[in-house]
N, C-alpha and C positions, 0 to 999 in steps of 0.2 A: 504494500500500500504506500500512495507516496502523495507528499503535498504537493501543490500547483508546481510551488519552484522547485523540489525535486524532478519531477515531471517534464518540466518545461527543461531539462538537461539532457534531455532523450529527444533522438529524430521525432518529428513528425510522423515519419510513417508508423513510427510503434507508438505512441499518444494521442494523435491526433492535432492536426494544426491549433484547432481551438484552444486546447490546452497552453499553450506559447501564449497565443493573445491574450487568455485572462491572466497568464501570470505577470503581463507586462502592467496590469494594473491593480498591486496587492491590496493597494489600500481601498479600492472598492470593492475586489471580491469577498464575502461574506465566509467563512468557516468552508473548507471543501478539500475532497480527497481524491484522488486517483484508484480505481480498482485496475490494478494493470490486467492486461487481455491474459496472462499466464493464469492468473487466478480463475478463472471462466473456465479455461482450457484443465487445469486440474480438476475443476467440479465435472465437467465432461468426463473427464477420463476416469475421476473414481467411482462414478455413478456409472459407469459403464454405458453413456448415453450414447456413443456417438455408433456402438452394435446396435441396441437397442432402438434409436430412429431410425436407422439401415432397414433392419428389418422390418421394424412400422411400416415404411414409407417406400420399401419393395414393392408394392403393386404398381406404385405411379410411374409410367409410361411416359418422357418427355415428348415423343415421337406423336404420340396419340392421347391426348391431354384428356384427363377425364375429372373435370373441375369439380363437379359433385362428391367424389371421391377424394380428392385432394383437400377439401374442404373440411370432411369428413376426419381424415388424417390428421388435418393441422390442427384443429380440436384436439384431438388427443395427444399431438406432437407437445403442442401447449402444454398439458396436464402433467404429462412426464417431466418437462422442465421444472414446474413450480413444485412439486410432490418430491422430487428425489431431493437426496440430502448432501447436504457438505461433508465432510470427514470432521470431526470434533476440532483438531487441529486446526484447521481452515476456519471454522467458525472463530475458536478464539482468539487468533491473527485477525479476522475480520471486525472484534469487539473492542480488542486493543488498541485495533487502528483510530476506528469513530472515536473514542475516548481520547486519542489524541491528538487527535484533526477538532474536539467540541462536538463531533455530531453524534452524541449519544443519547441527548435527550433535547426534543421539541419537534418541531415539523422539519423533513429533509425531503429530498428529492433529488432521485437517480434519471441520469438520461446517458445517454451517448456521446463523447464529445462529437460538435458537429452535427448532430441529428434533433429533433425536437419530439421525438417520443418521450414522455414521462411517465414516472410513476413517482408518487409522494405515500409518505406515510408517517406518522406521529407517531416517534420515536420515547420510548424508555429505555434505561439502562438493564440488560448490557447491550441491547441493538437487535431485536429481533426483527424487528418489525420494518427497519434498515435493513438488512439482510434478504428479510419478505421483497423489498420494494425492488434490489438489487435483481432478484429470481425474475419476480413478475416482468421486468424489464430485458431480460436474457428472453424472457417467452414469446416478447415480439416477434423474435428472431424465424418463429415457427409458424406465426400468422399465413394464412390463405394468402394475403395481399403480398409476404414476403419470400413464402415460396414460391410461388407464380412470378413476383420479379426476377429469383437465382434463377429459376427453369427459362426464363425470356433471356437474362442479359448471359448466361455461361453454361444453361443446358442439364443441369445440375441443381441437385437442393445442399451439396456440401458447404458447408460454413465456417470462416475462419473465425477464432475467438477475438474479440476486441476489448478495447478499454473501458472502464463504465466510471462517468462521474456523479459524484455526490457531494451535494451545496446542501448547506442550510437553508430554512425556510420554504415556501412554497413554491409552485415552480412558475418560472420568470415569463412575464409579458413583454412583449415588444415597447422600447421606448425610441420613438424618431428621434427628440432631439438628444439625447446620449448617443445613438448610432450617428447625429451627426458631425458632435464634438468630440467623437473618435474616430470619426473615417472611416464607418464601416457600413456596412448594407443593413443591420441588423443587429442590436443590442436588446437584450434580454435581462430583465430587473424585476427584484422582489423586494420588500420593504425592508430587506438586512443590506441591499444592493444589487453590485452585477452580479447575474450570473448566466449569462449565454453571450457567447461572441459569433453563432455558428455561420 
């Protein structure tokens, strides 16, 4: 787990660009952490998820699309993401982190860097419910709308693991004039401050 500015010491490709840009303005980002994409990638692997949706999602045919079916699948591709468990270990690395990023207790919110899916959730200590919101946000991944994008853009439902960030407070609405006294297309703000540059 890592802060903005730890974070922001890493390529882009492995954080995400967005990450760089909030860390260039600390004193407005609000409380926030880095899940790095390895940590996803071990829940995958000790959950044994990545057999497990193989074989789910063996019937789907890129060739001969059968979206009713897929549909179908991705419901339960869902399910399996949010229901399987972390390794104890991973949990408590996960608890220690919030505890010292501050986000173990009040409203936070997990998204993507770069992307605008959320999931928020009202946090006590030690962070489950942080944890919950981190899952629920790995589940996107398995949406109808996001398999049917893998199977359009590379023909494929395989998926790489990525970063996942988590800010304080609720999750950020667009401000124009902050997006314009930064120079950017699009600034994302909640009442602790920034938290989207995507």
């Amino acid at each position: 787990m890592l802060t903005l500015a730890e974070a922001a010491r890493f390529p882009g490709t492995q954080v995400g660009a967005e990450i760089r840009r909030l860390a260039a303005h600390p004193d407005r980002v609000p409380a926030a952490m880095l899940v790095p994409a390895a940590f996803e990638e071990t829940f995958y692997r000790t959950a044994n998820l990545p057999e497990q949706l193989a074989r789910l999602l063996a019937p789907v045919n890129p060739a001969r699309l059968d979206e009713d079916l897929l549909e179908r699948l991705a419901a339960q591709a869902q399910a399996l993401i949010r229901t399987s468990s972390l390794l104890d270990d991973g949990v408590q690395v996960f608890y220690r982190a919030l505890g010292n990023a501050g986000l173990s207790a009040g409203e936070v919110h997990a998204r993507r860097p770069g992307g605008r899916g959320v999931e928020a959730a009202r946090v006590t200590p030690p962070g489950t419910a942080a944890l919950h919101a981190v899952k629920r946000l790995w589940a996107h991944d398995w949406t109808f709308e996001a398999l049917l994008s893998r199977l359009d853009d590379t023909g494929s439902i395989a998926l790489e693991a990525r970063p996942t960030l988590l800010l304080a407070g609720p999750p950020g609405v667009p401000d124009a004039g902050l997006a314009a006294e930064l120079g950017t297309e699009t600034a994302l703000v909640n009442p602790l401050g920034l938290v989207g540059l995507p």
